[in-house]
C-alpha positions in Angstrom: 7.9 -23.5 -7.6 5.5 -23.1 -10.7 2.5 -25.0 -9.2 2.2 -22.4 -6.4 3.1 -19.6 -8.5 -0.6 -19.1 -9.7 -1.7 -18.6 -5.9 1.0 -15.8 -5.3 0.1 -12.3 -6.5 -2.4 -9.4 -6.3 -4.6 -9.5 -9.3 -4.0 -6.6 -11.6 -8.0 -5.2 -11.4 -7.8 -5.2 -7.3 -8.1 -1.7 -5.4 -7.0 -0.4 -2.0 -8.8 2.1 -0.1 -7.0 4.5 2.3 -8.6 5.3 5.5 -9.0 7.5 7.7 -9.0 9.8 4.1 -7.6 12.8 5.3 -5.0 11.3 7.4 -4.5 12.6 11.1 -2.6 10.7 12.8 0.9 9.0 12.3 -0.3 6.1 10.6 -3.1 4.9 8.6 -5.0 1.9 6.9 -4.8 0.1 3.0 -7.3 -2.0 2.9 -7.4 -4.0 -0.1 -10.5 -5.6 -2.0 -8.9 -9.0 -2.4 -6.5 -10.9 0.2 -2.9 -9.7 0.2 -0.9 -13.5 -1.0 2.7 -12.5 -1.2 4.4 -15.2 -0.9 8.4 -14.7 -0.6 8.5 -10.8 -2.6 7.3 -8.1 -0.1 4.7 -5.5 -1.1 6.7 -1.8 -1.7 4.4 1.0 -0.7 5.5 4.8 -2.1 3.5 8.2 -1.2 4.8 11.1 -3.7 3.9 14.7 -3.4 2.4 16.7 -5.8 5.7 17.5 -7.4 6.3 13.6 -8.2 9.1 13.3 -5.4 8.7 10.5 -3.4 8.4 11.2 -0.1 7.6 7.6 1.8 9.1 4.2 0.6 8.0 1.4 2.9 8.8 -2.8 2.2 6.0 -5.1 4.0 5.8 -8.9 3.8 3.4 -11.4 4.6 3.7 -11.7 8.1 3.0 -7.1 8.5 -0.7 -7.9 6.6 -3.6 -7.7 9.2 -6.4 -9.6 9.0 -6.0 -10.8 5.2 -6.2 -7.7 3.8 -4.9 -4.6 5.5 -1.5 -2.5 6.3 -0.3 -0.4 8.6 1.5 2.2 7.2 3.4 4.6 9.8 4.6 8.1 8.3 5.6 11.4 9.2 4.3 13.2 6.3 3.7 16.9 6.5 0.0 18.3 5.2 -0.3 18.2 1.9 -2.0 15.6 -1.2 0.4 12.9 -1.7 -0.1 9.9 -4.2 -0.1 6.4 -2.6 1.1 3.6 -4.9 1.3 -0.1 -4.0 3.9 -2.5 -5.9 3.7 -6.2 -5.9 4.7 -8.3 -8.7 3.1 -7.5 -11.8 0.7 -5.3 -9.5 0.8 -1.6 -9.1 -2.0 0.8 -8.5 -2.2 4.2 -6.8 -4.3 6.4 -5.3 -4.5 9.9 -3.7 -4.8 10.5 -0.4 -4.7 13.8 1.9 -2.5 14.0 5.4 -3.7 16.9 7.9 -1.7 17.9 10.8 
């Protein structure tokens, strides 16, 4: 209801970081600056390549964030820069990151 709605979210300012930044192995980190609250709408993670086609669209709720903060995300990405965007809500934000194989 609206008296929880102000508890739900990902303020608009946080940031993630990706790690291990380049990516080796066939999954990596997000850790975000600010605790992951999603309440009922899962969190929608994209990676595009460098020609803006999306190459990785992954859904996680509440119960796939690790310790507060953090996801998991499993790929099979070749090598290559790819941009990582995280949508929640009125949150989005994005950042690059580099996979080598």
């Amino acid at each position: 209801g609206a008296a929880t709605e102000g508890l739900t979210g990902i303020a608009n300012d946080s940031k993630f970081n990706v790690f291990p930044n380049p990516v080796f192995e066939s999954s990596f980190s997000m850790q975000f600056d600010t605790e992951l609250v999603l309440g009922d709408q899962n969190i929608i993670i994209e990676a595009t390549d460098l020609t803006g086609k999306i190459v990785l669209t992954s859904e996680y709720s509440q119960q796939d964030v690790v310790g507060g903060n953090r996801l998991v995300i499993k790929h099979g990405l070749a090598a290559g820069t790819y941009t990582l965007s995280a949508k929640h809500r009125d949150f989005t934000s994005a950042q690059n990151f580099v996979v080598t194989r």
